[in-house]
PyMOL Python script that loads the backbone (N, CA, C, O; Angstrom):
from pymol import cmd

cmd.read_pdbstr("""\
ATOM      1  N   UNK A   1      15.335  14.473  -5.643  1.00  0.00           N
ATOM      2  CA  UNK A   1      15.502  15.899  -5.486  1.00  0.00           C
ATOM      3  C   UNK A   1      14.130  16.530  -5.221  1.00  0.00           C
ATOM      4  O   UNK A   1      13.099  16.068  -5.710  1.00  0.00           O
ATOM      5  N   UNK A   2      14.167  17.654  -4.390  1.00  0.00           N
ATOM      6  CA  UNK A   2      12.967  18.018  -4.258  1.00  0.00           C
ATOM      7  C   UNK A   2      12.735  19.745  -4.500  1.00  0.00           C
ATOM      8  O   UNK A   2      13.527  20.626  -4.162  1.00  0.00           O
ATOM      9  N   UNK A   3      11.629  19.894  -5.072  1.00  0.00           N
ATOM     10  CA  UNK A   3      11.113  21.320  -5.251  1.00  0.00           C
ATOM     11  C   UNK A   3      10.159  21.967  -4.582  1.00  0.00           C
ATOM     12  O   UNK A   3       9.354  21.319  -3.913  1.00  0.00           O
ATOM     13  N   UNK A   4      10.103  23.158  -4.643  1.00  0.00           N
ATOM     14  CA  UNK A   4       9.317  24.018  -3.880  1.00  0.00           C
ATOM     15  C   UNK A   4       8.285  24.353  -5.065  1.00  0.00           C
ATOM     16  O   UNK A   4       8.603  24.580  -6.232  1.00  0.00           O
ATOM     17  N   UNK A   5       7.051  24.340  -4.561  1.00  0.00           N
ATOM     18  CA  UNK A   5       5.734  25.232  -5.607  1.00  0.00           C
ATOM     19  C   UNK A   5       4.801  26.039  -4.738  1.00  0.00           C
ATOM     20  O   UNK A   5       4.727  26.039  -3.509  1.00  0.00           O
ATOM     21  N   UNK A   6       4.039  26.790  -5.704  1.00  0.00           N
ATOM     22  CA  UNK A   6       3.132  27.720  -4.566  1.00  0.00           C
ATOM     23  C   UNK A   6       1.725  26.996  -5.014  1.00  0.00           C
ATOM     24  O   UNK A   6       1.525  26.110  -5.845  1.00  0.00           O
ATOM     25  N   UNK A   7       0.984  27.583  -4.302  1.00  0.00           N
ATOM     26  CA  UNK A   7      -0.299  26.873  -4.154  1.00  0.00           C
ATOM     27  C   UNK A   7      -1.210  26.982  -5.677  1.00  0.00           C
ATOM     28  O   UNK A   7      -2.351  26.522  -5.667  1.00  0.00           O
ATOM     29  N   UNK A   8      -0.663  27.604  -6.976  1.00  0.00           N
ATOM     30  CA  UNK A   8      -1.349  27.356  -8.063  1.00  0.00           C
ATOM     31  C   UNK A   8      -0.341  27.327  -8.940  1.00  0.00           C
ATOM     32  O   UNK A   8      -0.337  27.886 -10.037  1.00  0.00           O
ATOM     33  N   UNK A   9       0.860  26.424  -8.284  1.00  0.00           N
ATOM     34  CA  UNK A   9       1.505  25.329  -8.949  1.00  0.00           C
ATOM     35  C   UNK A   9       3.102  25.986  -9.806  1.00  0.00           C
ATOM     36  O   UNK A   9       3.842  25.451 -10.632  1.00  0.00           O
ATOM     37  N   UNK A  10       3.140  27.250  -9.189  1.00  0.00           N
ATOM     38  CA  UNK A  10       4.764  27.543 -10.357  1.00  0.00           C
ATOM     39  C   UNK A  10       5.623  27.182  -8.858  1.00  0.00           C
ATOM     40  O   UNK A  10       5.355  26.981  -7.674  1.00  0.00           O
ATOM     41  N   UNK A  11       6.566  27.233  -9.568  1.00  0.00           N
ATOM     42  CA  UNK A  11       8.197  26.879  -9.405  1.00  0.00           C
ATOM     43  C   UNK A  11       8.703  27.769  -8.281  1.00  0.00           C
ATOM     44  O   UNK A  11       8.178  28.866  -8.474  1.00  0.00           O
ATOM     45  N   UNK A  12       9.298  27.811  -7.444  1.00  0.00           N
ATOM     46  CA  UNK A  12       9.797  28.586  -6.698  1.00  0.00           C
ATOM     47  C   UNK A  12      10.988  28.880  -6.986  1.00  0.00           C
ATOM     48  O   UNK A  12      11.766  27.943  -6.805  1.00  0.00           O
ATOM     49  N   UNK A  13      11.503  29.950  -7.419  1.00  0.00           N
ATOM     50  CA  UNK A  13      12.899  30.217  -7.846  1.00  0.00           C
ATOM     51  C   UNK A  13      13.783  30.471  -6.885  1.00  0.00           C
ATOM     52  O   UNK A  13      14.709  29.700  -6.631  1.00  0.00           O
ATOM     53  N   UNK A  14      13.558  31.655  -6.221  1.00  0.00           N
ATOM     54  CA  UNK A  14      14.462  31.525  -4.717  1.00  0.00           C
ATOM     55  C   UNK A  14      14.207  32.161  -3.793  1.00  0.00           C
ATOM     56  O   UNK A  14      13.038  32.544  -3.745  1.00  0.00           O
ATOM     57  N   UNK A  15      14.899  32.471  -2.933  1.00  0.00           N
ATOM     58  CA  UNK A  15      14.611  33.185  -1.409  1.00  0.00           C
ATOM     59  C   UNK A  15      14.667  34.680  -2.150  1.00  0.00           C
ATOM     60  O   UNK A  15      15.358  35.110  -3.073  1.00  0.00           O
ATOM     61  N   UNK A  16      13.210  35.506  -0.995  1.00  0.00           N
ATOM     62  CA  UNK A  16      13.270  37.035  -1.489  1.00  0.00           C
ATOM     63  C   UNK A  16      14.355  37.630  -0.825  1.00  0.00           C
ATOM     64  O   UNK A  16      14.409  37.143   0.304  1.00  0.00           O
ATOM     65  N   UNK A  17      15.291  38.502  -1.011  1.00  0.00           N
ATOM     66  CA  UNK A  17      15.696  39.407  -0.039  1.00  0.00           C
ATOM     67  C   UNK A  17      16.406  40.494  -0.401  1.00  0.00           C
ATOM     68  O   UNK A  17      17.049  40.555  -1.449  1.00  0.00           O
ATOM     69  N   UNK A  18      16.300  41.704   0.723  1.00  0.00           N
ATOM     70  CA  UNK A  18      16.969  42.864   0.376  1.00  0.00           C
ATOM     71  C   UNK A  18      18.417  43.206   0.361  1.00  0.00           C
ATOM     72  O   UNK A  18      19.197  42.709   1.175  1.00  0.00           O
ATOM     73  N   UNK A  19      18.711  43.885  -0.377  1.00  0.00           N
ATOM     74  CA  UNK A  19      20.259  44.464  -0.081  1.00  0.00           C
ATOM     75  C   UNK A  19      20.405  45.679  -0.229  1.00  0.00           C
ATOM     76  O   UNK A  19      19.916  46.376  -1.118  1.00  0.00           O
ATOM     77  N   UNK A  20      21.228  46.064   0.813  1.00  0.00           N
ATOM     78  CA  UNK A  20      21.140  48.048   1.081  1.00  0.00           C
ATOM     79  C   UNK A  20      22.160  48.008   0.410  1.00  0.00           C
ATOM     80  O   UNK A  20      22.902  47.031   0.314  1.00  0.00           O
ATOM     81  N   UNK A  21      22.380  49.683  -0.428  1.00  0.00           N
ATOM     82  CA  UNK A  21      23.053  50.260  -1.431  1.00  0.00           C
ATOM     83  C   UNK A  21      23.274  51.463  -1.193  1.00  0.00           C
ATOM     84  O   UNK A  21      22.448  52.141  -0.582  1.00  0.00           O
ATOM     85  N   UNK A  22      24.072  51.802  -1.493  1.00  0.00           N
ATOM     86  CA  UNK A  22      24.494  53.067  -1.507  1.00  0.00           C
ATOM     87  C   UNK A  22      25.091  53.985  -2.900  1.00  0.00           C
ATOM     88  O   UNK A  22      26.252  53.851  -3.286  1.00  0.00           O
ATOM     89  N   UNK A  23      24.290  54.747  -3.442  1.00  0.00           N
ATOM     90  CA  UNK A  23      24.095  55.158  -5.123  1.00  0.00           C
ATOM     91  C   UNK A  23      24.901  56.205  -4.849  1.00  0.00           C
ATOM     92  O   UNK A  23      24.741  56.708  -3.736  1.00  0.00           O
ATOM     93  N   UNK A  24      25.865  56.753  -5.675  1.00  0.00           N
ATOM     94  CA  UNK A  24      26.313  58.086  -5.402  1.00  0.00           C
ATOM     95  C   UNK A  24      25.508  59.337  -6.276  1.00  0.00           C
ATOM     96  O   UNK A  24      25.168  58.949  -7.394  1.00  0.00           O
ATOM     97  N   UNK A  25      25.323  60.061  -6.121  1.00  0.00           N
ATOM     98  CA  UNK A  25      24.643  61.055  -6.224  1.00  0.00           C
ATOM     99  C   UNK A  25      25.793  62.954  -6.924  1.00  0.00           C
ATOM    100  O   UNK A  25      27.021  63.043  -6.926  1.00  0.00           O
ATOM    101  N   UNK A  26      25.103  63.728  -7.240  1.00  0.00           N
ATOM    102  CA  UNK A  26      25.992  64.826  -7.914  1.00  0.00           C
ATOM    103  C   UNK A  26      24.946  65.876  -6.571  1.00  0.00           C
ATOM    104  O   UNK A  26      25.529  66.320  -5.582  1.00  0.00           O
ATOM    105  N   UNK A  27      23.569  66.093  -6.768  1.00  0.00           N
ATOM    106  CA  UNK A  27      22.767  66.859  -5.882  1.00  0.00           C
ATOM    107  C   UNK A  27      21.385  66.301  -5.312  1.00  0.00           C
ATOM    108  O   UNK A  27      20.976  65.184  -5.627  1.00  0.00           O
ATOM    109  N   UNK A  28      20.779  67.047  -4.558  1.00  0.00           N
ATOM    110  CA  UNK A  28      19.624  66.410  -4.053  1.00  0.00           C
ATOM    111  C   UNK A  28      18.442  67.791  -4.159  1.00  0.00           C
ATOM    112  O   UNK A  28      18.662  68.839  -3.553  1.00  0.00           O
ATOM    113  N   UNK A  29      17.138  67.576  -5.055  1.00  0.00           N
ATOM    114  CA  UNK A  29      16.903  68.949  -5.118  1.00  0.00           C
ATOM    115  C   UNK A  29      16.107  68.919  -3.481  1.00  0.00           C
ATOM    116  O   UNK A  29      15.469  67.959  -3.050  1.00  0.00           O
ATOM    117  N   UNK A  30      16.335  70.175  -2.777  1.00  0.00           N
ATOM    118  CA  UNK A  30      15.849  69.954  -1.542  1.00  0.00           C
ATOM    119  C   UNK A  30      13.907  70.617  -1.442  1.00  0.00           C
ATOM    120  O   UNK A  30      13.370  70.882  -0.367  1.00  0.00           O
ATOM    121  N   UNK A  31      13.231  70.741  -2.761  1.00  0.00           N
ATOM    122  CA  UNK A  31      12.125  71.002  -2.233  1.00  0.00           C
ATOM    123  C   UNK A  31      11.325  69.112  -2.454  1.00  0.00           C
ATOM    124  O   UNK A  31      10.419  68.681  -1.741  1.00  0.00           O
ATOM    125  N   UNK A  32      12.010  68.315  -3.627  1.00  0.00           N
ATOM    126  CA  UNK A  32      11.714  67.110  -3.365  1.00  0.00           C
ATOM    127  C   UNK A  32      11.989  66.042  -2.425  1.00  0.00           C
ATOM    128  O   UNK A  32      11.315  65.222  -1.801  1.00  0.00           O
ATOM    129  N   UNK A  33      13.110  66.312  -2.533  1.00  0.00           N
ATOM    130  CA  UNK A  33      13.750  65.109  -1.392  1.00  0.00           C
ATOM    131  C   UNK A  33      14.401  64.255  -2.518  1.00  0.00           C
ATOM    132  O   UNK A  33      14.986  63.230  -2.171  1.00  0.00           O
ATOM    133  N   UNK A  34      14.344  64.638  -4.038  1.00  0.00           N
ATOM    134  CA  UNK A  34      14.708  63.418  -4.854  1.00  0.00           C
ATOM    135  C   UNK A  34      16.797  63.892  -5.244  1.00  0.00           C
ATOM    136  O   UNK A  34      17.423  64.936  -5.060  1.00  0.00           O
ATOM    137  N   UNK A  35      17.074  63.006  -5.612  1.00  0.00           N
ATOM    138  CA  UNK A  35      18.345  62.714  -5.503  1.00  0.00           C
ATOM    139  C   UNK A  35      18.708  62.876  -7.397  1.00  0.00           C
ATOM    140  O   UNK A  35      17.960  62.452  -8.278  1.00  0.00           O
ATOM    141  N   UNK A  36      20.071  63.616  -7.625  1.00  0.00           N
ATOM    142  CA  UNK A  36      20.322  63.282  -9.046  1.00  0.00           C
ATOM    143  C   UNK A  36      21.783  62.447  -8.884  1.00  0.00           C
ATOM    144  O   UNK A  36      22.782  62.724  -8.221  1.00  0.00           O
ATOM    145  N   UNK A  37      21.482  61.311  -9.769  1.00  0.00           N
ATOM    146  CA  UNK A  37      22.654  60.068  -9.380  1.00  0.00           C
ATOM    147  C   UNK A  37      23.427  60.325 -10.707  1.00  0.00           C
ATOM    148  O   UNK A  37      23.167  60.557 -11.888  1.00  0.00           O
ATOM    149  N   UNK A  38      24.624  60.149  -9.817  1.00  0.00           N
ATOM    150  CA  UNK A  38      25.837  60.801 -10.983  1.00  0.00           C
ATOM    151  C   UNK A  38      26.352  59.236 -11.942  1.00  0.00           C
ATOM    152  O   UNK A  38      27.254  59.182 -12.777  1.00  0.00           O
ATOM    153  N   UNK A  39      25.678  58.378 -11.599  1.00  0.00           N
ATOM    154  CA  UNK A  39      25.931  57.606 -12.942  1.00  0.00           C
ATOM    155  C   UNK A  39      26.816  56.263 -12.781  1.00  0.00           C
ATOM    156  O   UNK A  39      26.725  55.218 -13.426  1.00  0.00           O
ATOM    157  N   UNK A  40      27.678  56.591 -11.753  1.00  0.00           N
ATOM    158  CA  UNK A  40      28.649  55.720 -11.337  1.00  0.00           C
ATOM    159  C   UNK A  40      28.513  54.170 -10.755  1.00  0.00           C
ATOM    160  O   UNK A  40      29.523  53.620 -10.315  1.00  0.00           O
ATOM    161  N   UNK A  41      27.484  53.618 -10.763  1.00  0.00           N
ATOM    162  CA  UNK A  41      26.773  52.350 -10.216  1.00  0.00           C
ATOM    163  C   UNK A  41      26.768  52.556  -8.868  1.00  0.00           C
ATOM    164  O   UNK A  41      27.059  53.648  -8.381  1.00  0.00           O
ATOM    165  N   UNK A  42      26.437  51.522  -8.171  1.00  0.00           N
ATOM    166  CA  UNK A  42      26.191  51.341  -6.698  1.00  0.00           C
ATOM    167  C   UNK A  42      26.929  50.704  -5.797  1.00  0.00           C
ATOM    168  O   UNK A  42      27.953  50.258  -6.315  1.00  0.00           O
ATOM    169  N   UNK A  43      26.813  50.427  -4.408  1.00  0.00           N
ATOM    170  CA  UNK A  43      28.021  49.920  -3.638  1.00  0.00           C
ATOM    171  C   UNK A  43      27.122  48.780  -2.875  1.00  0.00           C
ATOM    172  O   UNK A  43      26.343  49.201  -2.019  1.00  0.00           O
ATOM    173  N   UNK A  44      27.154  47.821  -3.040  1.00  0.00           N
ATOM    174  CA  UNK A  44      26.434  47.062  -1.993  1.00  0.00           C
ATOM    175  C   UNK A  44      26.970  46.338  -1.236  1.00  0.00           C
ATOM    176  O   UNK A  44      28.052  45.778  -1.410  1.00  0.00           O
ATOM    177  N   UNK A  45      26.028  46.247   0.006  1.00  0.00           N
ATOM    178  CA  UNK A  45      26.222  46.059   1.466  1.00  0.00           C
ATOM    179  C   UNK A  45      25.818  44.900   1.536  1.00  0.00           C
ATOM    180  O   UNK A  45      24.871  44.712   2.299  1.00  0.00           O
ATOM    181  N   UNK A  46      26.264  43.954   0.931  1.00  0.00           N
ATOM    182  CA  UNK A  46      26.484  42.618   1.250  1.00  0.00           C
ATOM    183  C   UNK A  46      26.097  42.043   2.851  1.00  0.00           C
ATOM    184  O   UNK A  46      25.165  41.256   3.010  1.00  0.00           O
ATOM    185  N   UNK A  47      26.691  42.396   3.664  1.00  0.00           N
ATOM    186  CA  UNK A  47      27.366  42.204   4.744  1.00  0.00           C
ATOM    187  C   UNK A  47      25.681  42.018   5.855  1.00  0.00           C
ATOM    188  O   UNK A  47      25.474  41.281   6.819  1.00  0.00           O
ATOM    189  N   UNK A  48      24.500  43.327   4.966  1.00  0.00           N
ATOM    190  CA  UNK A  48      23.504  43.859   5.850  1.00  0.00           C
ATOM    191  C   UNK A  48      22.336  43.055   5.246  1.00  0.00           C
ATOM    192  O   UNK A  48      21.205  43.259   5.685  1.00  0.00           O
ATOM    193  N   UNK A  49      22.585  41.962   4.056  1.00  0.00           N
ATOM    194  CA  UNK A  49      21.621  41.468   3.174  1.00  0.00           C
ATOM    195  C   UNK A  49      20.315  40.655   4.243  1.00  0.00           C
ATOM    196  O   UNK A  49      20.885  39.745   4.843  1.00  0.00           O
ATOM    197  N   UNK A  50      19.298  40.691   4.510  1.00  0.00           N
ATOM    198  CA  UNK A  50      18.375  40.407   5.238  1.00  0.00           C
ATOM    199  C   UNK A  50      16.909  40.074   3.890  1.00  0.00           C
ATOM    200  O   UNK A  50      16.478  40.558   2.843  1.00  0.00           O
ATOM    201  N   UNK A  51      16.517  38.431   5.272  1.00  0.00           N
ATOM    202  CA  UNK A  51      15.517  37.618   4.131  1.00  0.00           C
ATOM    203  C   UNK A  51      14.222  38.615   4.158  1.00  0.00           C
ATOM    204  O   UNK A  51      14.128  39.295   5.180  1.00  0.00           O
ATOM    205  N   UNK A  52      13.338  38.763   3.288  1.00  0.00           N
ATOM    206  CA  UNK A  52      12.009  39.573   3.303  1.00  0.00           C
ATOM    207  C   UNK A  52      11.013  39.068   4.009  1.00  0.00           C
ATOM    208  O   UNK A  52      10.839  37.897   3.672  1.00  0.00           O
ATOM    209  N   UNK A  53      10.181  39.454   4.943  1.00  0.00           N
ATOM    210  CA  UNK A  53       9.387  38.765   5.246  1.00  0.00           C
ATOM    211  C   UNK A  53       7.372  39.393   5.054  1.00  0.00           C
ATOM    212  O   UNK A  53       6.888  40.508   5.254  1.00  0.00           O
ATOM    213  N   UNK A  54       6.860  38.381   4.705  1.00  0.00           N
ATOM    214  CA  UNK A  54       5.596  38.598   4.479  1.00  0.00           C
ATOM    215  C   UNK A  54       4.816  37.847   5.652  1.00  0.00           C
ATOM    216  O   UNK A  54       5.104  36.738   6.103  1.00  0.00           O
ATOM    217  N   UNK A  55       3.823  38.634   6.031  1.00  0.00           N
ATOM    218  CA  UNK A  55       3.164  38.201   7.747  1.00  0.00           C
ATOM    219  C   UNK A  55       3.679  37.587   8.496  1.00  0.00           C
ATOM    220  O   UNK A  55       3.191  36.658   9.138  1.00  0.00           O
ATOM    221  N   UNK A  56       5.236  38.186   8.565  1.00  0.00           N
ATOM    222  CA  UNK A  56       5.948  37.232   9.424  1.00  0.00           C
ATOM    223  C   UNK A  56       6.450  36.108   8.954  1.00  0.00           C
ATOM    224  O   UNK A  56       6.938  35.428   9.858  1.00  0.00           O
ATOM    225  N   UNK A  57       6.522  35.667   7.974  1.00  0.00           N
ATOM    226  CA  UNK A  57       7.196  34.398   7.472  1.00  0.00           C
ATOM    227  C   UNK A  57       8.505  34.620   6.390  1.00  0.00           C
ATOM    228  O   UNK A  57       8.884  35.611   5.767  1.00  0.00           O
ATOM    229  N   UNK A  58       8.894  33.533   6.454  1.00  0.00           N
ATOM    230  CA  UNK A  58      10.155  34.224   5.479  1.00  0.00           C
ATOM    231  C   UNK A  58       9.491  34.068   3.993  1.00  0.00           C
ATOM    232  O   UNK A  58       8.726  33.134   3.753  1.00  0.00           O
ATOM    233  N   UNK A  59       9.848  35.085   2.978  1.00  0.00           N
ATOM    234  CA  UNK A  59       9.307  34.774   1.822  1.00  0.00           C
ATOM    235  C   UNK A  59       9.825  34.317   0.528  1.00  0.00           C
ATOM    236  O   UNK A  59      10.867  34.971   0.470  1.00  0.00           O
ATOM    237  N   UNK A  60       9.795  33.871  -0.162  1.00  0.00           N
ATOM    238  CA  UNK A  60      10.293  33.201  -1.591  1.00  0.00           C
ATOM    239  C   UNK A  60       9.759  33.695  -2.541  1.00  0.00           C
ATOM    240  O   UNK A  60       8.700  34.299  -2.370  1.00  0.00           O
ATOM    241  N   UNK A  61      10.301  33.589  -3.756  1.00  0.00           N
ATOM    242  CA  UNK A  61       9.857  34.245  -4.921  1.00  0.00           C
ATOM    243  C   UNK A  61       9.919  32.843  -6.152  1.00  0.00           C
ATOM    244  O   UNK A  61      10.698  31.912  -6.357  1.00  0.00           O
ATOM    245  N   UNK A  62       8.691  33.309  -6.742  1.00  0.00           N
ATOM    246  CA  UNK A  62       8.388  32.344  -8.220  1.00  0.00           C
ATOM    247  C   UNK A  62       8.821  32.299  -8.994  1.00  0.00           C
ATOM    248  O   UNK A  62       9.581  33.250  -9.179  1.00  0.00           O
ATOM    249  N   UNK A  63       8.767  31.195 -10.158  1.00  0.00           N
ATOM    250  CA  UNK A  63       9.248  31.678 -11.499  1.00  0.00           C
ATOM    251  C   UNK A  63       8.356  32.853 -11.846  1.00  0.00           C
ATOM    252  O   UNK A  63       8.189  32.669 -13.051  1.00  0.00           O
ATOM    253  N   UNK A  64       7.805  33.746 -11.589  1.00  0.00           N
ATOM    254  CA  UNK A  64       6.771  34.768 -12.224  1.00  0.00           C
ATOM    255  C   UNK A  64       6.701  35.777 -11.183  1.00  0.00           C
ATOM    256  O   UNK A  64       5.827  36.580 -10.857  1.00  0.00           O
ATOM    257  N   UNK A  65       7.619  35.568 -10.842  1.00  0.00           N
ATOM    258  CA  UNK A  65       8.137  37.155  -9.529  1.00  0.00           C
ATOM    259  C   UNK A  65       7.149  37.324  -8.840  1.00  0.00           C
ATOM    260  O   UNK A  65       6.919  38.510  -8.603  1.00  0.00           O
ATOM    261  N   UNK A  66       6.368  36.514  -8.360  1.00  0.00           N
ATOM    262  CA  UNK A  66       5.081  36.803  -6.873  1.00  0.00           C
ATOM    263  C   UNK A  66       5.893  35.990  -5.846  1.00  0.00           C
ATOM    264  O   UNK A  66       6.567  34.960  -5.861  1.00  0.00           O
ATOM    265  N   UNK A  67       5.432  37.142  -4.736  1.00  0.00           N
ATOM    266  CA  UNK A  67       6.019  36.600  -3.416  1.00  0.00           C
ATOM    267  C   UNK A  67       5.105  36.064  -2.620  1.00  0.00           C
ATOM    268  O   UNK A  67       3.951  36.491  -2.575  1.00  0.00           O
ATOM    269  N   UNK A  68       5.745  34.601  -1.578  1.00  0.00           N
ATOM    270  CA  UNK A  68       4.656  34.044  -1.081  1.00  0.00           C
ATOM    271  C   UNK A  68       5.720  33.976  -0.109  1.00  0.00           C
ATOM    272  O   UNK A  68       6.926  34.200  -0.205  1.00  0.00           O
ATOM    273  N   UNK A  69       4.741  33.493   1.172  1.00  0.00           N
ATOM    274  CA  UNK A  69       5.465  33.088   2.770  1.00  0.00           C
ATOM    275  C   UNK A  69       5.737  31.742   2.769  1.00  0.00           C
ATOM    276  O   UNK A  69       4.975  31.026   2.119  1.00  0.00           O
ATOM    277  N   UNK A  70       6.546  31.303   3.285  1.00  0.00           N
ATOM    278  CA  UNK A  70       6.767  29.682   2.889  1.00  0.00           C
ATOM    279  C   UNK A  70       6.084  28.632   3.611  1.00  0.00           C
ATOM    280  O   UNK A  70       6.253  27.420   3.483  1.00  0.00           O
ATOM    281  N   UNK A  71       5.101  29.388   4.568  1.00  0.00           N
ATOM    282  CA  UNK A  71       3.779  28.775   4.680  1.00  0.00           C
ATOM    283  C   UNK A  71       2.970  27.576   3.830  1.00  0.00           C
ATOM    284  O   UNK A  71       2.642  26.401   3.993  1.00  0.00           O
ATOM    285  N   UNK A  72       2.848  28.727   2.724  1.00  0.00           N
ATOM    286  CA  UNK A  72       2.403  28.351   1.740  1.00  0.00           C
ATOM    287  C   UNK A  72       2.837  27.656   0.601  1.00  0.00           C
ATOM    288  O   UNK A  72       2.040  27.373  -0.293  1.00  0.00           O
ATOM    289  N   UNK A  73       4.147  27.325   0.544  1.00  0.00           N
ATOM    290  CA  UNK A  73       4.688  26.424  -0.552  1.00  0.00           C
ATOM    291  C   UNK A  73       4.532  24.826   0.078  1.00  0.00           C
ATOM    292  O   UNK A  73       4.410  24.388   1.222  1.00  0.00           O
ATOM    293  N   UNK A  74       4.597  24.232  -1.201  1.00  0.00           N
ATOM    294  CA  UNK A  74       4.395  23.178  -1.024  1.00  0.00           C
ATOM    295  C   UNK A  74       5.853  22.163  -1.946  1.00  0.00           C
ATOM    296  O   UNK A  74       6.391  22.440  -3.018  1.00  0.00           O
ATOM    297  N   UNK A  75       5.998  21.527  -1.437  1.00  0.00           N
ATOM    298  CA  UNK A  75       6.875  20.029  -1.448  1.00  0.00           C
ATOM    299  C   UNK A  75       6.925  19.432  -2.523  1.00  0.00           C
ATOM    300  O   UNK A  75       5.824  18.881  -2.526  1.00  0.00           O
ATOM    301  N   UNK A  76       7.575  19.052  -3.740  1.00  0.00           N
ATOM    302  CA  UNK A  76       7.462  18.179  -4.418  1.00  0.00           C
ATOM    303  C   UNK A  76       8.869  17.393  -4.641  1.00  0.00           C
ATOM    304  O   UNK A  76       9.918  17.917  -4.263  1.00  0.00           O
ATOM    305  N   UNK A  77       8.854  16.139  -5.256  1.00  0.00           N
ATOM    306  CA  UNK A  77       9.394  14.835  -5.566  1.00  0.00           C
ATOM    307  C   UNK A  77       9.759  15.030  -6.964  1.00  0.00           C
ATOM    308  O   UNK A  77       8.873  14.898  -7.808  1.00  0.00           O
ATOM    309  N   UNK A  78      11.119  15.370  -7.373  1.00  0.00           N
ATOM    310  CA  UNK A  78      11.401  15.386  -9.043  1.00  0.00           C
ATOM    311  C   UNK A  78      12.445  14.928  -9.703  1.00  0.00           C
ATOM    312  O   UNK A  78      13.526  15.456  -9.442  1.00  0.00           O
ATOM    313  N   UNK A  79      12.410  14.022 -10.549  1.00  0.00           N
ATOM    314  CA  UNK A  79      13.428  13.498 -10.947  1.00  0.00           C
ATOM    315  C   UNK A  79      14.769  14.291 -11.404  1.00  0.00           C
ATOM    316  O   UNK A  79      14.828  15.407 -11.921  1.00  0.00           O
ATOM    317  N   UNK A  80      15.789  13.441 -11.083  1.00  0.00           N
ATOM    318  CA  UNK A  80      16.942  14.733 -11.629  1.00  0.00           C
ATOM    319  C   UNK A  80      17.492  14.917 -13.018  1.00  0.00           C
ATOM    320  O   UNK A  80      18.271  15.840 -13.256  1.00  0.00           O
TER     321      UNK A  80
END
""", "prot")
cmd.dss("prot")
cmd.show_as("cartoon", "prot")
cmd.util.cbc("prot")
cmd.orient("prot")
């Protein structure tokens, strides 16, 4: 079996990526631009989910939530 690590050796947990949402809201004050969310959870857009990319590469995330390009990961050999 094989694993992914970054170049000072943690774990690669998994692929970064976004997912668009749609929050419902009660008002929006209009001199902020900020939104008051009525509480109800969110709706996600599955459908639009897209990988993150850092300088152009696709990126992955660590056990320790830093994102790297997969450039930079490296290969390992691990018993199962």
């Amino acid at each position: 079996m094989k694993r992914y690590v970054t170049p000072t050796g943690s774990v690669i947990a998994g692929a970064y990526e976004m997912v668009p949402c749609t929050v419902g809201i009660t008002s929006i004050n209009l001199e902020t631009g900020e939104p008051d969310y009525d509480g109800n959870g969110s709706k996600m857009h599955w459908d639009d989910q897209k990988h993150v990319e850092l300088g152009g590469k696709k990126a992955y995330i660590d056990e320790n939530g830093t994102a790297w390009p997969y450039t930079s990961l490296k290969e390992e050999e691990v018993d199962d």
